[in-house]
C-alpha positions in Angstrom: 16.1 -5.0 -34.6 12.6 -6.2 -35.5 9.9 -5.5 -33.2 9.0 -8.9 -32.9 12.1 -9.8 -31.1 11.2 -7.3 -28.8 7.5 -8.0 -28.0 9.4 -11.8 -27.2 12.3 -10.2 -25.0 9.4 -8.8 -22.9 7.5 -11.3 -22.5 10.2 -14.0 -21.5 11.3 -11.1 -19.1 7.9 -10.4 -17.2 6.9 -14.4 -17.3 10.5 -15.0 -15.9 9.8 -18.9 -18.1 9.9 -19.7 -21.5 7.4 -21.6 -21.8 5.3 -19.8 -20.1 6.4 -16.9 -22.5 6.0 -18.9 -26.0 2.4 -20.0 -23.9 1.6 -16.4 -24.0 2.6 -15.4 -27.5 1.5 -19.0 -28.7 5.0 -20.2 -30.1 6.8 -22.8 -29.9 9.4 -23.0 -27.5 12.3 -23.4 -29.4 11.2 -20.6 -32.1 10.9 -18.3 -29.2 14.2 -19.4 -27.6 15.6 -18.2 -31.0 14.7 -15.5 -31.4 15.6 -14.3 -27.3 19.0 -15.6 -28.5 18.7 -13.6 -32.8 18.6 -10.7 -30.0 20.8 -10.7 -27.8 23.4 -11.7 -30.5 22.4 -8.4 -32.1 23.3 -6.3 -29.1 26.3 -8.4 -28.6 24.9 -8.5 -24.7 23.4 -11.1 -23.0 20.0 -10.8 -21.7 18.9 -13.4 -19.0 20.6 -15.4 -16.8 19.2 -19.0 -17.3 19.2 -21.6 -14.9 16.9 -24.7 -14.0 14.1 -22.1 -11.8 13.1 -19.6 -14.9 15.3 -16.9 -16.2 15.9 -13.9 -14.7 17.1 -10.6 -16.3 20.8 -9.1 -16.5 22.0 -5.5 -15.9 21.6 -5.2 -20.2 18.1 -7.0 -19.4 17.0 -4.1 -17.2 17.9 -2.1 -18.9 16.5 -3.0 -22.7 13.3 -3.9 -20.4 12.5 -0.3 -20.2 13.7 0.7 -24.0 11.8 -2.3 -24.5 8.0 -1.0 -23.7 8.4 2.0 -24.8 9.5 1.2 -28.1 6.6 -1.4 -28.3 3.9 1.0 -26.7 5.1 4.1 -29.5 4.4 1.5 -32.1 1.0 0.2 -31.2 0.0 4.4 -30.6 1.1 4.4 -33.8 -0.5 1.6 -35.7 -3.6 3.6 -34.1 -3.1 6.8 -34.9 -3.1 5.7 -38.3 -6.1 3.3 -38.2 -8.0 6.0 -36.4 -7.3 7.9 -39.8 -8.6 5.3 -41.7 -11.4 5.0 -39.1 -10.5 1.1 -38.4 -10.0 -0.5 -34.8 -6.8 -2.5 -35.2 -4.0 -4.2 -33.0 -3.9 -6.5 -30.6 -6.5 -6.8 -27.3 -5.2 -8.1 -24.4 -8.1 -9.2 -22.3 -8.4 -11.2 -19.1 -11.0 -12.9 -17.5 -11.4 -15.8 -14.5 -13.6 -18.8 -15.0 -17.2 -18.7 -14.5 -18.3 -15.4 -14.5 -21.7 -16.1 -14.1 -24.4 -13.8 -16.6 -21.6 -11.0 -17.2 -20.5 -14.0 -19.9 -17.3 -12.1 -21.4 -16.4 -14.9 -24.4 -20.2 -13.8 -25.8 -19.3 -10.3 -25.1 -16.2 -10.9 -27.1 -17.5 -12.8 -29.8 -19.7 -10.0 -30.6 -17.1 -8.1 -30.4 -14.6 -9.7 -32.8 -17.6 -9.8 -35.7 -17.9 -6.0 -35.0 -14.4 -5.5 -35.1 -13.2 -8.3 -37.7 -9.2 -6.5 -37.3 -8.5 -6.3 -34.0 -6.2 -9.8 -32.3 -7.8 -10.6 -29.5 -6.1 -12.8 -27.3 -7.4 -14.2 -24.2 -6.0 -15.0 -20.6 -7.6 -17.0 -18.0 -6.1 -16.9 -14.2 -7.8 -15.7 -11.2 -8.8 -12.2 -10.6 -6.2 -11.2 -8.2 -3.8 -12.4 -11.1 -5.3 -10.6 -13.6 -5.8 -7.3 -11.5 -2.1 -7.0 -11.2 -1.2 -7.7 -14.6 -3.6 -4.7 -15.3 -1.4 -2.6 -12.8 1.7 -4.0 -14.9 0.4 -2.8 -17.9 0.1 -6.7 -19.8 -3.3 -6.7 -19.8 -5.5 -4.0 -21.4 -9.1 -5.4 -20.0 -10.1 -8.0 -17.7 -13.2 -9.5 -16.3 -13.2 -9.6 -12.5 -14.6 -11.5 -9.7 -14.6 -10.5 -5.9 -15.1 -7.2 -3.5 -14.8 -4.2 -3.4 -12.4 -1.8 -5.0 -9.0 -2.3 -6.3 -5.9 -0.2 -6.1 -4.4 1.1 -9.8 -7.6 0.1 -12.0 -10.4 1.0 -12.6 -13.8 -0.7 -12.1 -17.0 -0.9 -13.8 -19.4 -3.3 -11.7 -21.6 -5.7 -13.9 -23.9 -7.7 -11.8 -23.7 -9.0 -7.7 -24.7 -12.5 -6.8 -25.2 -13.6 -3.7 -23.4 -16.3 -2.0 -24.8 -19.5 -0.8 -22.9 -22.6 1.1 -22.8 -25.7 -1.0 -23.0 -29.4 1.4 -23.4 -32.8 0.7 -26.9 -34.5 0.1 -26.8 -35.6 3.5 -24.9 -32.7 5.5 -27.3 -30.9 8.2 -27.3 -27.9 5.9 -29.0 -29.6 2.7 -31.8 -28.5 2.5 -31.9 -26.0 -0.5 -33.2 -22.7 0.5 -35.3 -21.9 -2.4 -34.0 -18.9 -5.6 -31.4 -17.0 -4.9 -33.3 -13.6 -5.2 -35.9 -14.3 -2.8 -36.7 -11.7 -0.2 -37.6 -14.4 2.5 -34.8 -14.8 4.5 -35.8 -17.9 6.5 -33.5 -20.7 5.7 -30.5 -18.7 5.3 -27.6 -18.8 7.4 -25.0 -16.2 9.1 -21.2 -16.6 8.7 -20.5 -17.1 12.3 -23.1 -20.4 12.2 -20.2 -21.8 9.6 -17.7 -22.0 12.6 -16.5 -25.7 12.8 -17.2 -26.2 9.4 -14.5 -27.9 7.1 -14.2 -26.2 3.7 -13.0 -26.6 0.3 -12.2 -23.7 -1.7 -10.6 -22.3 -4.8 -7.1 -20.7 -4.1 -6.6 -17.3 -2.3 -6.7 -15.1 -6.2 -9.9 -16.6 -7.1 -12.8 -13.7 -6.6 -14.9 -16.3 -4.4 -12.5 -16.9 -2.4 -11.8 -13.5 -2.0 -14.9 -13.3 -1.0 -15.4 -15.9 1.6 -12.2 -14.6 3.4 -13.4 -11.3 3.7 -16.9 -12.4 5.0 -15.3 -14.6 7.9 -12.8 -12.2 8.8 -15.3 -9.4 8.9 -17.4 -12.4 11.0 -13.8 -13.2 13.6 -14.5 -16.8 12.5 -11.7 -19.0 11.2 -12.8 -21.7 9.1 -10.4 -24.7 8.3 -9.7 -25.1 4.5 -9.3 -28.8 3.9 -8.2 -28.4 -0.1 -7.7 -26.1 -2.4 -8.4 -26.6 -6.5 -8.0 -24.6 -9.3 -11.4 -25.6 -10.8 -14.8 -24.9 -10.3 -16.2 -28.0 -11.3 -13.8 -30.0 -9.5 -14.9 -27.7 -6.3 -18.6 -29.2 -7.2 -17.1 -32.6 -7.5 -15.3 -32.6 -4.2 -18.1 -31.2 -2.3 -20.6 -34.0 -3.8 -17.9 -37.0 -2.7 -17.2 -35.6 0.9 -18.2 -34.0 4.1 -16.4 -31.0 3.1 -18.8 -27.3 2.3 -18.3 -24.4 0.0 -18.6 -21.3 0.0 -20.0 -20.2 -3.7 -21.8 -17.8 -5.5 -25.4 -18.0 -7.4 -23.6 -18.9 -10.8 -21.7 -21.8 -9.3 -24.7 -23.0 -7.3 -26.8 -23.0 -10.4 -24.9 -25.4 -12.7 -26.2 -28.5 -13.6 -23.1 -30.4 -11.7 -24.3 -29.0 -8.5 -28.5 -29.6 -8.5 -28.2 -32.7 -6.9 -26.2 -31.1 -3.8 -27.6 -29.2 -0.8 -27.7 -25.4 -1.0 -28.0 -22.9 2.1 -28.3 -18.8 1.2 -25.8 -16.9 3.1 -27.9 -14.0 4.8 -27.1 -10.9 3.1 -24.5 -8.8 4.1 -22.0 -6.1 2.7 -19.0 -8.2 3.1 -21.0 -12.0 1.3 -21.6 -10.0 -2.2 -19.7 -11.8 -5.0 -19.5 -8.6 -7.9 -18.3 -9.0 -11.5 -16.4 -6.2 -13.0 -15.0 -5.1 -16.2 -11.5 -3.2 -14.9 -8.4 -1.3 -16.7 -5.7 0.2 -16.0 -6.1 3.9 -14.2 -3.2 5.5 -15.5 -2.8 6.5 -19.2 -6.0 6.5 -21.8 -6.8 3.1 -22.9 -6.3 2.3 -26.8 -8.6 2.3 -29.2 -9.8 -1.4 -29.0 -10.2 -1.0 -25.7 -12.1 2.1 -25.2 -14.7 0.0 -28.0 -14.8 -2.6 -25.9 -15.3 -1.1 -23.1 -18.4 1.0 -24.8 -20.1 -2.4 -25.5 -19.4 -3.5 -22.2 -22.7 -2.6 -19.6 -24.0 -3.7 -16.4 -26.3 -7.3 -17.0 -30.0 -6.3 -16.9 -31.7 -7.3 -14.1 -28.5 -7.6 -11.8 -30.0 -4.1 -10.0 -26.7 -2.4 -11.3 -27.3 0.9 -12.9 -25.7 1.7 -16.9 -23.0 4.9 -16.7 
């Protein structure tokens, strides 16, 4: 039994989709189909039951699932116990991050960090942060950069900068007017939540940080705004603001890109609930391993974002 196969098994088993899996591991489909199937054929068990929805595991699935991670987690202590020896950061990083994370900027943080670390794998994952926050809880992440409030159960969080959060219009919608920098101390031009109410928006879906956000803020506000579309994209948010009658509700970064200069720009009022933060977050059980823990030394709060260094 190679550990390959294994590292494969558990992957197809927590995606619950090949493809998604061989995605993940960046195989091919059929390679990694093979190699489900070299396994199983081994233990003379079968593994998942396939049908045209995903896969989903068998009693033997369950039950190898477990074996599975351990036997995967002992090797990679292992592989560091002995680079540690050799005073070498080695394996694989897991690391997660959503899109636009305004001047936290974790693919510079981890280009540096690959140059300083020339052996370590680092592979990337891109989803929103509510996403990647549970796949820290599940252990398939090691690191991820986070968007969004507050705290969050199972991790740990180490806050990077706060923006604050502005309503983006149309040229010609009654809130156009742009209300001047972001960090001004002049409040006159900005508006409260509850002066939203009748507004229509469009937002990113519910596990994107801003929009995590923006529900917290109405809620905490009792108004209920109507959500005409969701996207997946920030830049398609811009793009469907600029073409319609439709607002949203974004933070600093967002508002600042060159795709959005032409549009109208209100600054929410500050308030404890309207405060987009970016985070670097782990796991809170167990020590992280070693590429971790030196990522997460490099890793500090952006100067000038009024957040202190541990």
């Amino acid at each position: 039994m190679e550990l390959r196969h294994l590292e494969h098994f558990v992957a197809v088993a927590e995606e619950g989709n090949v493809t998604r899996a061989a995605a993940r591991l960046h195989l091919a489909q059929s390679g990694l189909s093979a190699s489900v199937r070299a396994l199983e054929r081994e233990l003379g068990a079968e593994l998942f039951v396939r049908s045209a929805r995903g896969v989903g595991l068998t009693d033997a699935g369950r039950a190898l699932l477990r074996e599975a991670r351990r036997t995967l987690d002992s090797a990679a202590a292992a592989r560091e116990a002995v680079a540690a020896v050799r005073d070498v950061v080695g394996g694989v990083l897991r690391v997660g991050t959503e899109q636009c994370m305004g001047a936290a900027d974790p693919f510079g943080t981890l280009l540096e960090f690959g140059a300083r670390h020339p052996s370590v794998e680092v592979r990337v994952e891109q989803a929103g942060s509510a996403v990647l926050l549970e796949r820290l809880r599940q252990g398939r992440l090691d690191v991820a950069f986070v968007a969004g409030p507050g705290e969050a159960a199972g991790v740990r969080l180490r806050r990077l900068a706060r923006e604050p959060m502005g309503v983006l219009c149309g040229a010609g919608h009654r809130l156009a007017a742009r209300s001047g920098p972001a960090d001004t101390a002049d409040l006159a031009g900005q508006v409260e939540v509850a002066e939203l109410a009748g507004e229509v928006f469009v937002d990113l879906r519910p596990e994107w940080g801003s929009r995590r956000v923006a529900d917290e803020a109405f809620a905490a506000a009792g108004v209920v705004r109507g959500i005409a579309m969701q996207v997946d994209d920030v830049h398609k948010l811009i793009e469907v603001v600029g073409r319609g009658t439709a607002v949203a509700f974004v933070p600093r970064s967002v508002a600042d890109k060159e795709q959005a200069r032409e549009l109208g720009l209100r600054w929410l009022a500050p308030s404890p609930e309207a405060g987009w933060e970016v985070s670097v977050a782990w796991p809170a059980q167990g020590r992280p391993p070693a590429a971790a823990r030196a990522l997460l030394e490099r890793v500090r709060p952006v100067p000038g974002s009024g957040e202190q260094p541990e």
